[in-house]
NUSE-140839 format. One record per residue (C-alpha): z, x, y; residue in three letters; residue number from 1. Coordinates in nm, 4 decimals, padded with zeros to 6 digits. Each point is the difference from the previous one (the first is absolute). Example, Ala and Ser with C-alpha at 12.3 -4.5 7.8 and 13.67 -1.06 7.14 Angstrom:
REM residues 2
00.7800	01.2300	-00.4500	ALA	1
-00.0660	00.1370	00.3440	SER	2
END
This chain:
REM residues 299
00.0000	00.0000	00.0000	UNK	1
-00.0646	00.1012	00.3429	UNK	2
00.3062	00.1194	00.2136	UNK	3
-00.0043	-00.2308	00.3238	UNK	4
00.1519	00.2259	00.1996	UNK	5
00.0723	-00.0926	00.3696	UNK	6
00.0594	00.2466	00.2879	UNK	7
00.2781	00.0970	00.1886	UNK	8
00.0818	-00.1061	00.3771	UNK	9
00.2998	00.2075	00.1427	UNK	10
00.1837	00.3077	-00.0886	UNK	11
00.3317	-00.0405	-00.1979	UNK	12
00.0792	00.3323	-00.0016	UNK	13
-00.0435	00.0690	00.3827	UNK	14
00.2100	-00.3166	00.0642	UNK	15
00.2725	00.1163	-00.1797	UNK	16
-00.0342	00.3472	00.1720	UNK	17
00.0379	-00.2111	00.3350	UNK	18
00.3404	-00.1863	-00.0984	UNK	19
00.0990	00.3406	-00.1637	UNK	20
-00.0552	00.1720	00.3523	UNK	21
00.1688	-00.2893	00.2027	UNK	22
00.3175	-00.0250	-00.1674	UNK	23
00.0835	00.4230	00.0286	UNK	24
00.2224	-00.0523	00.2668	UNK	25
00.1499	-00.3486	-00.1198	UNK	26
00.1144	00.1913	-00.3162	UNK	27
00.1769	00.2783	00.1747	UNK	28
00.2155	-00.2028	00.2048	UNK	29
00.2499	-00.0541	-00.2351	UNK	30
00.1491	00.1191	-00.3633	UNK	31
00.0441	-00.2544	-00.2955	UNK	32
00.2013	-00.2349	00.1441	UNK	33
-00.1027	-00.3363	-00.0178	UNK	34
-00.1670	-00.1923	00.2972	UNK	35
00.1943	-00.2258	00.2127	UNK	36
00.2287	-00.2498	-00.1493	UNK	37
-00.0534	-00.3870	-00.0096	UNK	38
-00.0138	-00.2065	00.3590	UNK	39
00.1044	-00.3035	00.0374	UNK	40
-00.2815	-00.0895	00.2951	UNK	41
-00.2876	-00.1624	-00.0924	UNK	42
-00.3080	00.2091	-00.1619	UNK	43
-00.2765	00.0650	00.2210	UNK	44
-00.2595	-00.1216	-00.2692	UNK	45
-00.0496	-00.2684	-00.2031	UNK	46
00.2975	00.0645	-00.2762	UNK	47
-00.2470	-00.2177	-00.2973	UNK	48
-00.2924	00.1985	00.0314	UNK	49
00.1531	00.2969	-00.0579	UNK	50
00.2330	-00.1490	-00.2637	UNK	51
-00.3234	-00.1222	-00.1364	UNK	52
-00.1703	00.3248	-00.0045	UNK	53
00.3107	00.1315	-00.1581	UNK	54
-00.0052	-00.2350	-00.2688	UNK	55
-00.3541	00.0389	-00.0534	UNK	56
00.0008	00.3824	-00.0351	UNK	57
00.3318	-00.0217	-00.2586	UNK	58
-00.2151	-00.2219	-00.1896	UNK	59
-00.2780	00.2219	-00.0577	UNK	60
00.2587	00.2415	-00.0917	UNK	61
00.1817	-00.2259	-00.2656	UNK	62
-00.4143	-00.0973	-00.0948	UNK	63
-00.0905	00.4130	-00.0410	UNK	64
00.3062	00.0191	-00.2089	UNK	65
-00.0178	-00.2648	-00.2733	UNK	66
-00.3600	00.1364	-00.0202	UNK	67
00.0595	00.3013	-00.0792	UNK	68
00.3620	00.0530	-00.1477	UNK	69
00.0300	00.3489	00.1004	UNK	70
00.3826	00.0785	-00.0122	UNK	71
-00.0129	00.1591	00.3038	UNK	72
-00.2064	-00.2400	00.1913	UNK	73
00.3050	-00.2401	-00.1121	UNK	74
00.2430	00.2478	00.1502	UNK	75
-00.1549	-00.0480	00.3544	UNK	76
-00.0692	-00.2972	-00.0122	UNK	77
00.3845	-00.1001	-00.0643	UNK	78
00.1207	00.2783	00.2541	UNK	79
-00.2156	-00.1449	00.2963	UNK	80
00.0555	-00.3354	-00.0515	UNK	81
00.3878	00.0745	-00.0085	UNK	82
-00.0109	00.2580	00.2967	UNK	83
-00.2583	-00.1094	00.2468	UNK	84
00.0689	-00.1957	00.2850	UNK	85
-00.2027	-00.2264	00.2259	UNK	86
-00.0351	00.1551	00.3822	UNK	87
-00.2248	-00.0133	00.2699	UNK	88
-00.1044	00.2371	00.2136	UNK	89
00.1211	00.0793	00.4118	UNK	90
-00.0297	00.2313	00.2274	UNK	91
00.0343	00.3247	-00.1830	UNK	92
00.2113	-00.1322	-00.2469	UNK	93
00.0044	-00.3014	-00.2709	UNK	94
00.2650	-00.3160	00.0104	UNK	95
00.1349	-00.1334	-00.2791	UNK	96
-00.0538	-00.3662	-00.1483	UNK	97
00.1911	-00.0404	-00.2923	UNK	98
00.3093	00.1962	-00.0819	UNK	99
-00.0107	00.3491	-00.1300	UNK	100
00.2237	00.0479	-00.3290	UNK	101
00.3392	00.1625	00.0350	UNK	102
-00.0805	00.3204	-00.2155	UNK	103
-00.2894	00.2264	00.0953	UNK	104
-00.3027	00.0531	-00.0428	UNK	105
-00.1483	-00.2507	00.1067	UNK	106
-00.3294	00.0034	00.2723	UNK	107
-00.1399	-00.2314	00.2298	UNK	108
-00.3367	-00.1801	-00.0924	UNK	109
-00.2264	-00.0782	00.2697	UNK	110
-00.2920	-00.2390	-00.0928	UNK	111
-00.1850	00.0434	00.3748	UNK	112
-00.2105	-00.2701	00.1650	UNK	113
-00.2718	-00.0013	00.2431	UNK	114
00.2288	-00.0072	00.3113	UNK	115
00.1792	00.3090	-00.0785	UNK	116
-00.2401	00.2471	00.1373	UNK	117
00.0651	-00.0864	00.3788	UNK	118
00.3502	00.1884	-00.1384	UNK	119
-00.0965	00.3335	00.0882	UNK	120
00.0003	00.2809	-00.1917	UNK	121
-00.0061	00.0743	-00.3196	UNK	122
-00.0045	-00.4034	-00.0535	UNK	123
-00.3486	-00.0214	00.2024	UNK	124
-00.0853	00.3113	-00.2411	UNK	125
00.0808	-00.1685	-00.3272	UNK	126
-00.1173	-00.3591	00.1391	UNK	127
-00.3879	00.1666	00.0651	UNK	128
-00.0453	00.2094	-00.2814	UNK	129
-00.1592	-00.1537	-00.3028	UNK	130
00.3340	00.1360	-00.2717	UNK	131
00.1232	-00.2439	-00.2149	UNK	132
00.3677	00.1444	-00.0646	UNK	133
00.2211	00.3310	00.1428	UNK	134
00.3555	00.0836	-00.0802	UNK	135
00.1421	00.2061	00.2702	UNK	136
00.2863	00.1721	-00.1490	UNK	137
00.1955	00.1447	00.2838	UNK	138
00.0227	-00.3422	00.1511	UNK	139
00.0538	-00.1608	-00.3117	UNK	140
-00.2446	-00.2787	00.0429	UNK	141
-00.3332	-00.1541	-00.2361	UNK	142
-00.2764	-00.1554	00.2472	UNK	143
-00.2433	-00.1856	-00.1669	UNK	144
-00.3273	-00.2221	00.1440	UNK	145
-00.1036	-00.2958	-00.0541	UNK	146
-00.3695	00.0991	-00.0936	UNK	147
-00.1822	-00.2035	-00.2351	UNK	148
00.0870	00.1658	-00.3440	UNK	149
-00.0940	-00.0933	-00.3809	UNK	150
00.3682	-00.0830	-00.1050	UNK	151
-00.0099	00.3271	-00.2732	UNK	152
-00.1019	00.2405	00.2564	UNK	153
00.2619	-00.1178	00.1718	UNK	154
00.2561	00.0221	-00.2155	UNK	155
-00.1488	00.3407	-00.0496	UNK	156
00.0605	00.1278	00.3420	UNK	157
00.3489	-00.1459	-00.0146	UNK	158
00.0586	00.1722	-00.2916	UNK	159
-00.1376	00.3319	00.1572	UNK	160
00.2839	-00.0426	00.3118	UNK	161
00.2325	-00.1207	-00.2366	UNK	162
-00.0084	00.3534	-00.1588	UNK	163
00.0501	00.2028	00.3137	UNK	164
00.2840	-00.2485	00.1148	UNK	165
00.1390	00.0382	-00.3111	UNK	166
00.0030	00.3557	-00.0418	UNK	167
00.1306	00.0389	00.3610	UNK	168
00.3052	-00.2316	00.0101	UNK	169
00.1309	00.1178	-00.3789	UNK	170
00.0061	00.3814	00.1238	UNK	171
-00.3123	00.1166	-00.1373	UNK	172
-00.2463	00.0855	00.2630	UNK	173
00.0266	00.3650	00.0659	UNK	174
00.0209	00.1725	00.3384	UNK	175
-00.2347	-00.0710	00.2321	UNK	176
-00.3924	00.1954	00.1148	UNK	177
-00.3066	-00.0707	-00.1119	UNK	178
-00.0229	00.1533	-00.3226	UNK	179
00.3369	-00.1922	-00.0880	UNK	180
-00.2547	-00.3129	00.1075	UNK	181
-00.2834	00.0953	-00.1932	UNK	182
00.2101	00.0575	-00.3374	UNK	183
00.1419	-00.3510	00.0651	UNK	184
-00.3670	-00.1583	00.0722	UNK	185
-00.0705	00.1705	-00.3915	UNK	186
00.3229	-00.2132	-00.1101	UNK	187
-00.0708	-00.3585	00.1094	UNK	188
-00.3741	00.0588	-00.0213	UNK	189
00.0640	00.1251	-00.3512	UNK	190
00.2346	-00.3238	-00.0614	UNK	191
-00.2807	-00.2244	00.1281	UNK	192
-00.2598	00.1245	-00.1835	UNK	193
00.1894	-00.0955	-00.3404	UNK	194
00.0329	-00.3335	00.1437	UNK	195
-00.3573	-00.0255	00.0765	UNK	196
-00.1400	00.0614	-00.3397	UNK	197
00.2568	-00.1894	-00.1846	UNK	198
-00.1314	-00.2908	00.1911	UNK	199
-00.3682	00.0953	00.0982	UNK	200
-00.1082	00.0116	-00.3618	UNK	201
-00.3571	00.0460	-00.1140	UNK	202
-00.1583	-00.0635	00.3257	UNK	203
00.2541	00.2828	00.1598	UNK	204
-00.0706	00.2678	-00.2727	UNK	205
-00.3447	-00.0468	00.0179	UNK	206
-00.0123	00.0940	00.3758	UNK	207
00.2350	00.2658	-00.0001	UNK	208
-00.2420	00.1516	-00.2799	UNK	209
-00.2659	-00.0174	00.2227	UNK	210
00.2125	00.1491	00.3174	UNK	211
00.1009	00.2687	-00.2593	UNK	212
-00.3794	00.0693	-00.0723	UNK	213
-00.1042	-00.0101	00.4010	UNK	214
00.2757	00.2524	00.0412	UNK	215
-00.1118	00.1996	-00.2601	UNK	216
-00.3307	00.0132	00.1463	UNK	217
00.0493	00.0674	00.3551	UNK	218
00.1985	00.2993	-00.0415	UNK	219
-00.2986	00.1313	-00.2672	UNK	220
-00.2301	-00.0697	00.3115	UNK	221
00.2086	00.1680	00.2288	UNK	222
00.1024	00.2884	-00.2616	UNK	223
00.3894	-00.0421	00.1166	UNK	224
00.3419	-00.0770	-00.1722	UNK	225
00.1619	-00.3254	00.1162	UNK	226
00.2547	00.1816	00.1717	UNK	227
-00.3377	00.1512	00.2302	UNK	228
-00.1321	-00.3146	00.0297	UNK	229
00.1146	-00.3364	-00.0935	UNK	230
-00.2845	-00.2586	00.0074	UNK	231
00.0893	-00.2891	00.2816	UNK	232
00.0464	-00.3371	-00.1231	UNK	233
-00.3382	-00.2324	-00.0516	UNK	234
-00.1429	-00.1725	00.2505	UNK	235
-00.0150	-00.2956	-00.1764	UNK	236
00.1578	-00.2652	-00.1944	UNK	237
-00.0189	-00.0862	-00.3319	UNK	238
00.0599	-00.3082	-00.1802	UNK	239
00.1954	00.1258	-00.2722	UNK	240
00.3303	00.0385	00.2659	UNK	241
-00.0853	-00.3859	00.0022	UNK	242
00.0302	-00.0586	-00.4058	UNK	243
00.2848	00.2272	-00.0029	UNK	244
00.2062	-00.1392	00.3169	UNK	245
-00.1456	-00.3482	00.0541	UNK	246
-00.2510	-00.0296	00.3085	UNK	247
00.0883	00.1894	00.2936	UNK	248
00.0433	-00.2255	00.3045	UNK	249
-00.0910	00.2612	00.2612	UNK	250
-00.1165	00.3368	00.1420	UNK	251
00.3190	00.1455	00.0019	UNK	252
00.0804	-00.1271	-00.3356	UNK	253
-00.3331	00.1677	-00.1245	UNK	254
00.0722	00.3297	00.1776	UNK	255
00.3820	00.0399	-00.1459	UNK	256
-00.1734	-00.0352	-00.3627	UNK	257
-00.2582	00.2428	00.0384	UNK	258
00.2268	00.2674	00.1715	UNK	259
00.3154	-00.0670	-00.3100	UNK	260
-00.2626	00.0250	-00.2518	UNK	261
-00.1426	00.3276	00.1544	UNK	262
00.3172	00.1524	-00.0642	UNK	263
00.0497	-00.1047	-00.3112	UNK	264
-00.2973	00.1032	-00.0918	UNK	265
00.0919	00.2966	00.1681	UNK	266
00.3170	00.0994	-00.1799	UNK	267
-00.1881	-00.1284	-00.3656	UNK	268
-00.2788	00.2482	00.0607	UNK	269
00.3192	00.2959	00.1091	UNK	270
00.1805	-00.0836	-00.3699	UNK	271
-00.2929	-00.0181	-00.1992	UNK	272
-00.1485	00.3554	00.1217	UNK	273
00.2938	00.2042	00.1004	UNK	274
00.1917	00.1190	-00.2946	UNK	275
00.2990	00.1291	00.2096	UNK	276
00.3700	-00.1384	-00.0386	UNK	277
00.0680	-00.3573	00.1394	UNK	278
00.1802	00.1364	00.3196	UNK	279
-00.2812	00.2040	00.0898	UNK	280
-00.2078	-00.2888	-00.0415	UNK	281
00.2159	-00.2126	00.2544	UNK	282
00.0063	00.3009	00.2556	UNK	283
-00.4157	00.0376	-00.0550	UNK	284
-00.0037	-00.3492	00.0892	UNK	285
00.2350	-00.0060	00.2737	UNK	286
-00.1764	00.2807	00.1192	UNK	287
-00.4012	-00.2084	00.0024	UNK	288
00.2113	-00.3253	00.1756	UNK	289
00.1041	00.2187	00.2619	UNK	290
-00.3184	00.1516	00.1089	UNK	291
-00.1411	-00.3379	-00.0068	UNK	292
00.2716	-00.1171	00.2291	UNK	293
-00.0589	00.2773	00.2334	UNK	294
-00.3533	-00.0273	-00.0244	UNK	295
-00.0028	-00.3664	00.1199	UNK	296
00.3041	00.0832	00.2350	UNK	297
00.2965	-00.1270	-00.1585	UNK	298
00.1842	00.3527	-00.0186	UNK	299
END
């Protein structure tokens, strides 16, 4: 059968590179404490919408999880839906609207709505920029959009965040730079990608066999190791990400599959062709995700 394959509008990657920039100086304003605690005033937005966005993106996450059973997946799940909190954004800050439990950790989760980019910065940042999800950890805080999203792929990117919050508010997220970042990046994508194919099934397989082969062949064309040169992305979309995820309700939702199944694809082709020890292997791919972060800008 003939792939229908459909192009790509906008940039992902350089999106994310934008919110990434913008929130610099929001994260070094403060340590791990916690954001502000609950008002009693009345929120500035509409308190159902983002209690419906809320709902809608723990759904997908309780959705992604019977799916696919992964006992991990199950551990995140249960750990955001018992630690997150619903908050809104201000000012330079976020405001409570529920009440945060009495033990840490717990963050603040901040479904944001069209009105919040006349906030300044970084909630004019993240309100612009075409990402779907972003823990910040240093302010302790998940912002996700409201961007039309197959409910999987959601639950996906939940999942993804869910990892990094995770990691961050049990202790486990080492000390901070850039290469700390990029091994982390190799943890949750690495967790994601299991998730993916235990869901994604024939349809997923098939088209990470034929990223693996494109790989394969652009570096014989170019005569370079994949640590030289990894091969960008395609420029297209195939259906497959549609049998694998259900249909993908928008550009953005096209564009987040094709970059997460580049780098799976990416760290496949790394432990099928490097015989080295596992921890090498996580460095060497640490190492390719950070020179494609500071090729686009993000480092």
């Amino acid at each position: 059968m003939k792939n229908k394959n459909r192009p790509s509008v906008h940039s992902f990657v350089v999106g994310f590179i934008l919110v990434a920039l913008a929130v610099i100086d929001w994260h070094d304003q403060s340590t791990t404490t916690p954001p502000t605690s609950v008002t009693q005033s009345a929120p500035r937005g509409p308190l159902n919408v983002r209690k419906e966005i809320h709902d809608t993106w723990l759904t997908s996450l309780d959705q992604l999880s019977a799916r696919s059973g992964d006992p991990e997946l199950l551990e995140i799940r249960d750990f955001v839906r018992s630690h997150a909190v619903l908050a809104e954004p201000i000012p330079g800050d976020v405001r409570l609207l529920s009440t945060a439990p009495k033990q840490d950790p717990w963050f603040s989760f901040v479904p944001m709505i069209e009105t919040d980019e006349t906030l300044g910065d970084p909630w004019q940042a993240f309100a612009t920029q075409p990402f779907m999800g972003s823990y910040v950890p240093y302010q302790r805080v998940m912002i996700v959009k409201d961007f039309l999203i197959a409910p999987l792929w959601r639950g996906l990117v939940f999942a993804h965040e869910g990892w990094h919050a995770k990691r961050h508010l049990t202790g486990q997220t080492q000390k901070n730079g850039d290469w700390q970042h990029c091994l982390e990046e190799v943890g949750a994508h690495s967790f994601e990608n299991r998730v993916a194919r235990s869901i994604g099934g024939t349809p997923y397989a098939e088209y990470i066999r034929q990223e693996l082969k494109r790989i394969d062949a652009e570096l014989t064309r170019v005569n370079a190791t994949i640590q030289q040169a990894f091969p960008n992305p395609p420029t297209v979309y195939d259906f497959r990400l549609d049998q694998a995820f259900g249909q993908a309700l928008s550009d953005t939702d096209r564009e987040n599959r094709i970059f997460n199944a580049s780098v799976d694809a990416m760290f496949q082709y790394i432990d099928m062709n490097w015989r080295i020890p596992h921890n090498e292997k996580h460095g060497q791919k640490a190492a390719i995700l950070c020179t494609m972060y500071r090729k686009n800008g993000i480092l």
